[in-house]
N, C-alpha and C positions, 0 to 999 in steps of 0.2 A: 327138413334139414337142408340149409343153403349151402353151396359151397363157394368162394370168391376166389377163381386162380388169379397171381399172381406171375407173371412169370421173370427173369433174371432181370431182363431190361428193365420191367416195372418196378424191380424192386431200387435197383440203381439209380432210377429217375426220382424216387422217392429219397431213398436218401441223399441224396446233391440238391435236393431243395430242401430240406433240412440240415444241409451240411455236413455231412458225417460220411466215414469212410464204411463202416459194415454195420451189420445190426447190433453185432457186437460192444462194440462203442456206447449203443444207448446204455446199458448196463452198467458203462465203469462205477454209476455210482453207487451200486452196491456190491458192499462186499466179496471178493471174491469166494470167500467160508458159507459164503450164503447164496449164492449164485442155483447150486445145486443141491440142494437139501437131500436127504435119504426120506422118503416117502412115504416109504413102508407101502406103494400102493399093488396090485392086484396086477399079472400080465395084464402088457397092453391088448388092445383088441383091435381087428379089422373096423371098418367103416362099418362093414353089413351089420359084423358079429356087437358092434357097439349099437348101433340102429335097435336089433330087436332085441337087446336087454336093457335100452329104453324105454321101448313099446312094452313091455315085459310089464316092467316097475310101473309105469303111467297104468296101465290095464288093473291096478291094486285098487287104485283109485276109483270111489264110488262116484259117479256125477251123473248131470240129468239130461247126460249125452247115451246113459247103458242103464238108466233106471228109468224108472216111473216117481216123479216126486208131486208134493202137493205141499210145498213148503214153500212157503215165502217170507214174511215178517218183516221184510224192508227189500229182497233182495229177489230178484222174480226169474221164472225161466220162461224167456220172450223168444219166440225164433226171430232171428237174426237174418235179412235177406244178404244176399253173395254178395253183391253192388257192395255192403258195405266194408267187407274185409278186403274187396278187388281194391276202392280206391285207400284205403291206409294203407297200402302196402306200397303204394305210388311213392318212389323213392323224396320228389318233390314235398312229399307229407312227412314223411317217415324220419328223416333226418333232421326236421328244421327244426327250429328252437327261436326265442325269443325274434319277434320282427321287430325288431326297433327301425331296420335302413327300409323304410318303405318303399323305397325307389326296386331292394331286389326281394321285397316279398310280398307282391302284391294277391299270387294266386292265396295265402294263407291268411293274410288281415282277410280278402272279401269271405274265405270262407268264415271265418268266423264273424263279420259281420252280418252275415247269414242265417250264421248257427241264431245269434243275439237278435234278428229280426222273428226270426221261429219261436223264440221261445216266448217272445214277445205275444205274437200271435196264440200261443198254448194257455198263455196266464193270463191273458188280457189285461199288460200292463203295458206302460209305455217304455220302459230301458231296462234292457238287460246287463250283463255284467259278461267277460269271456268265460263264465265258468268257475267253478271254487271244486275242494277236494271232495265232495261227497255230500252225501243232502244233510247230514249233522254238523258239518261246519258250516254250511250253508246257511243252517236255520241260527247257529248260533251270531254268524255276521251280521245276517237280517237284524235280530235280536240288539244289537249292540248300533247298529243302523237308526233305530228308533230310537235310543237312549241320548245319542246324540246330537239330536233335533226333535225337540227343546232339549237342553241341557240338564235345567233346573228338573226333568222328571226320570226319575232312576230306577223302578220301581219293572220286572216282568214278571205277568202274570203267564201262566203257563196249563193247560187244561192237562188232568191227569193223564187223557186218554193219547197224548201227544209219544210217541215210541220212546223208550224209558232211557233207551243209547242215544237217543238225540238230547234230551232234557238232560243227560249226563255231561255229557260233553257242553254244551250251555254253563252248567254249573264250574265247568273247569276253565272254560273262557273267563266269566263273571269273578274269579277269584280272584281276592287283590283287588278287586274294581269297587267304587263306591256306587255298587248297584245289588238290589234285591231281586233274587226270582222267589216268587210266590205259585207254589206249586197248587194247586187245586187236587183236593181227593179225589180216587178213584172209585166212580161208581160202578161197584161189582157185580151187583146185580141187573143191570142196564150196560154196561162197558158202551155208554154216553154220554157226552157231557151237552149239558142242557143251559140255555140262557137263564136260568133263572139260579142255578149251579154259577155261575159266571160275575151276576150283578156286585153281589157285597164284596168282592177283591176290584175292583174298578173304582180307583179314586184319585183325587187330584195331583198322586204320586207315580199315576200308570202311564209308564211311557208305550207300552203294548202289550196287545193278547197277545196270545200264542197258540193256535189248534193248527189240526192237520186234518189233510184231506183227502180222502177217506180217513179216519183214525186208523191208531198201532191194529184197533182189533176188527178194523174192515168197516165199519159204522159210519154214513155219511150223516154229521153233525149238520145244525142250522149255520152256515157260514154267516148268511144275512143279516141274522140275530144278532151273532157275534160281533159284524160291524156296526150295527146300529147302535150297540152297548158300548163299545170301546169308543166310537164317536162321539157319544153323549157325553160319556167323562174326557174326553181329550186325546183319546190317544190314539193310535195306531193299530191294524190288527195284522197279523203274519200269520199268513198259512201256509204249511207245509204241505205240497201236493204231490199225487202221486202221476206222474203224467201222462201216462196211461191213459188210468181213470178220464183225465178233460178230454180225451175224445167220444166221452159219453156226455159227463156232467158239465153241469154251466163253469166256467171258467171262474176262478176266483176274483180276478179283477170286476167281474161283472156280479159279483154280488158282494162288494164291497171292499175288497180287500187293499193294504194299501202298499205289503211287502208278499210277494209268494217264493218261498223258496222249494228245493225238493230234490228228490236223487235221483237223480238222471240214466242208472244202470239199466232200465227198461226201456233205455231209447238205442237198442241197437249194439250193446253193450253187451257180454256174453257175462257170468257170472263168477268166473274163472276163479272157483274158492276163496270170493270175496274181495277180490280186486284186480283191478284198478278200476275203480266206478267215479262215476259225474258229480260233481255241485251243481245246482241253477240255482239264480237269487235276480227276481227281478222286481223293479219298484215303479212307483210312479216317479216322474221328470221332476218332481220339486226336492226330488234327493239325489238326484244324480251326482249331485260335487261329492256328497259324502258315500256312495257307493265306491266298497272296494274291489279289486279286483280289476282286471283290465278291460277298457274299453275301444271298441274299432267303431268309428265315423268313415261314413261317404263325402269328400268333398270333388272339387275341382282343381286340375294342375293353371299351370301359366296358358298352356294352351286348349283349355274349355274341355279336356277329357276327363273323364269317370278314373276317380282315384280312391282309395282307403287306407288308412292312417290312425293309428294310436293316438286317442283324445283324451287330456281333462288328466298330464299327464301327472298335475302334482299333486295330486293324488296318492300317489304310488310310491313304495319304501328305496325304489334305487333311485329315485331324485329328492324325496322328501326324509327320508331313514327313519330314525324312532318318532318324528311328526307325522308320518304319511295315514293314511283313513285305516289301515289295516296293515299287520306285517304278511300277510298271506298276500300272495301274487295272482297265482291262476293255477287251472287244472292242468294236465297233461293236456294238451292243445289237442291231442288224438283222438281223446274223448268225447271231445265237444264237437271235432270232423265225424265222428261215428253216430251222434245225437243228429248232426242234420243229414246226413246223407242217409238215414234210416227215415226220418221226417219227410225228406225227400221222394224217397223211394217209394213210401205208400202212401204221402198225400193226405189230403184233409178223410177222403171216403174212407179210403183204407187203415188211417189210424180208425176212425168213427169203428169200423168193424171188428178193427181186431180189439176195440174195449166192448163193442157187442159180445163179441166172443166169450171172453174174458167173464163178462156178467151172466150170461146165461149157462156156462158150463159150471159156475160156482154153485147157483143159484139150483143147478138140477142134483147137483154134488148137498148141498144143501139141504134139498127135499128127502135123497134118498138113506142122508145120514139122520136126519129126524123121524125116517122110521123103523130107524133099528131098535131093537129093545135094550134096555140098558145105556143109549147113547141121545145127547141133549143136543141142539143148537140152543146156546148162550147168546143173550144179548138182545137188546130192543132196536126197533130204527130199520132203513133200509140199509143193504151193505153193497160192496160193488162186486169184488172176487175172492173176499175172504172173510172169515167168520171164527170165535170161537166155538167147540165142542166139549161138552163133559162126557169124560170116556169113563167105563166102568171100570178101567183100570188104569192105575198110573199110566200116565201118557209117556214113559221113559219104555214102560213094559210095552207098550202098545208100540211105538217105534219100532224095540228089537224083534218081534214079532213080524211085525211090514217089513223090515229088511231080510228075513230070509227070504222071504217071496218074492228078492225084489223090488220093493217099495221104498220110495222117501217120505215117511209121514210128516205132519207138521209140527211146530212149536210148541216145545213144552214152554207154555206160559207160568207154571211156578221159576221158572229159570230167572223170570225178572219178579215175580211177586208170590213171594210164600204159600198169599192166601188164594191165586189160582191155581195150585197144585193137581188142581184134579180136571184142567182145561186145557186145549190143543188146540192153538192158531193152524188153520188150516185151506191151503188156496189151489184155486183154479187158475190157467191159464189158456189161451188158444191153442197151447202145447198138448193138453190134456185130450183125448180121445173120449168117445162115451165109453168105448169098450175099458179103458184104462180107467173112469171112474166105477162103472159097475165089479170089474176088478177090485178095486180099492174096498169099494161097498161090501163084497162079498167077504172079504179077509176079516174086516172090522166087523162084521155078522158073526165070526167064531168066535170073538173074545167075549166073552163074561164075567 
């Protein structure tokens, strides 16, 4: 809780540069019958007395701040180093908004030309974007990115095993559009999708694949495949990544791909009931005019010094309006300062570790759930930090059960598809402890 004094002089200085004689005045324009409403609210409260029936209310709240969870499905609990809530809180970050005057924003374009050089480096493409609202609009930009280079191909193919909120939202961008998404079934009994799964929807109407990386259900798919397929017919392939994951696996760019999009809430992003989390959408340099969102370039002033600057700017809806590449602008700029100053902080070794992490605490979490009696690991392929489970009891019952103990179980996957009703996405993190999954292990050991 911050508090900002003001005191008389400051308030008086304020208003003589606003013109007005008391605070008063700001008000005349409404009504006086309205000024004051009756409220009906609850006595007022001290500072203190308001403080901890706060803390009170917040404390109801379950989070994976006073639990133990193994939940992810898009959404991940990363620790978060200080570094990066010390610098958002830098008033120079915290307040800005749109840099158009480059002359007084320069500390904010470089950071995000930073951000856009990192992520570069993460996907192994060559131009980034400042960011978009989340890895579902991400992937659906990407998605509409391809469609319009070439023109003449309208056609997105889409692999089942692509997270079912991102291919949703896809569908609701494409509405209205003279373009098809061609969804691909979902192999249930593999929860993989396989190049040969892939070949017969690829044809001279494919403007791009669509798979993700790791898939919805943790499963690292043939990327390679997938561009070597999409290439033969023409087209483009887009992977959704998880970015994490590339501090273990080969980068997408590097095995083919030609758009990588994905959700950035694991790059230093806390989870905070589901928002505010990151877009990334980066491509290769022969789409750059048509990439939306905004972009910051290094150049040179009149006198030979290191500058940054909003590039490639008609592009963009407040110069170009219902012509511009996209009506979406950019993420909360905060987000994409939190994505690189968490990049930052741990560096190429220290990402590399903490998806080490990440894979072998699943991967043990993995072993010890496949010898329960009564309980399956689902699914063919390697995976990175998450897996489905056939639990011997609905996976709704098996949640309320882990939550009296404490526990955040994983996803009930019938949630998105009828026919996994009896399956539980379920993830590890560096967060996870051994003692917290042997925990975990032993709870799920009493259900029958």
């Amino acid at each position: 809780m911050t508090f900002n004094p003001h005191t008389p002089e400051d308030r008086k200085a304020m208003l003589e540069a606003i013109g007005v004689d008391s605070i008063e005045e700001l008000f005349d324009v409404v009504p006086p019958a309205h000024r004051f409403p009756s409220l009906d609210l609850p006595p007022r409260l001290s500072e203190a007395d308001a403080f901890r029936e706060l803390t009170r209310l917040a404390e109801r709240n379950l989070h994976a701040g006073t639990a133990i969870t193994f939940l992810g499905a898009g959404s991940y609990n990363h620790y978060v180093p200080a570094t990066v809530q010390q610098i958002l809180w830098r008033g120079e970050f915290y307040t800005a908004y749109t840099p158009y005057q480059p002359e007084v924003a320069q500390g904010t374009l470089q950071s995000i030309y930073e951000f856009q050089s990192l992520i570069c480096l993460l996907t192994g493409m060559e131009v980034s974007n400042a960011s978009l609202y989340d890895g579902a609009t991400a992937l659906a930009e990407g998605a509409l990115l391809s469609v319009s280079v070439p023109r003449q191909r309208t056609k997105i193919v889409v692999a089942g095993t692509v997270h079912p909120y991102y291919r949703s939202v896809l569908h609701t961008y494409t509405r209205g559009l003279a373009v098809t998404v061609d969804e691909l079934p979902l192999p249930y009994d593999t929860l993989l999708t396989s190049p040969d799964m892939v070949a017969p929807h690829l044809d001279e109407h494919t403007a791009c694949m669509v798979v993700q990386y790791p898939n919805f259900f943790g499963r690292i798919e043939d990327i390679a495949a997938f561009a070597a397929l999409a290439h033969q017919a023409g087209a483009r392939l887009l992977v959704s990544a998880y970015p994490i994951a590339l501090g273990l696996l080969r980068a997408p760019g590097e095995l083919g791909a030609d758009i990588v999009t994905g959700e950035g809430q694991s790059l230093g992003i806390p989870q905070s009931f589901g928002g505010p989390v990151l877009g990334l959408l980066a491509t290769k340099r022969e789409l750059v005019r048509q990439l939306p969102g905004r972009l910051i370039g290094m150049t040179q002033d009149s006198e030979g010094k290191r500058g940054f600057v909003m590039v490639l700017q008609t592009r963009e809806q407040h110069i170009r309006r219902e012509k511009a590449t996209s009506n979406i602008c950019t993420n909360q700029g905060l987000m994409a300062l939190a994505a690189t100053v968490y990049l930052c902080s741990l560096g190429k070794q220290g990402l590399r570790r903490v998806a080490e992490l990440c894979y072998h605490k699943a991967h043990y979490l993995a072993e010890r759930i496949g010898g329960l009696d009564g309980w399956e690991v689902v699914g063919q392929g390697p995976f990175f930090n998450e897996f489905a489970v056939r639990a011997p009891l609905p996976p709704q019952e098996v949640n309320r059960r882990l939550l009296e103990e404490g526990i955040i179980g994983g996803y009930p996957l019938g949630e998105v598809d009828s026919r996994l009703s009896d399956l539980m996405l379920v993830c590890a993190t560096e967060q996870n402890t051994r003692e917290q999954i042997d925990r975990f292990v032993s709870v799920l050991a009493t259900m029958r």
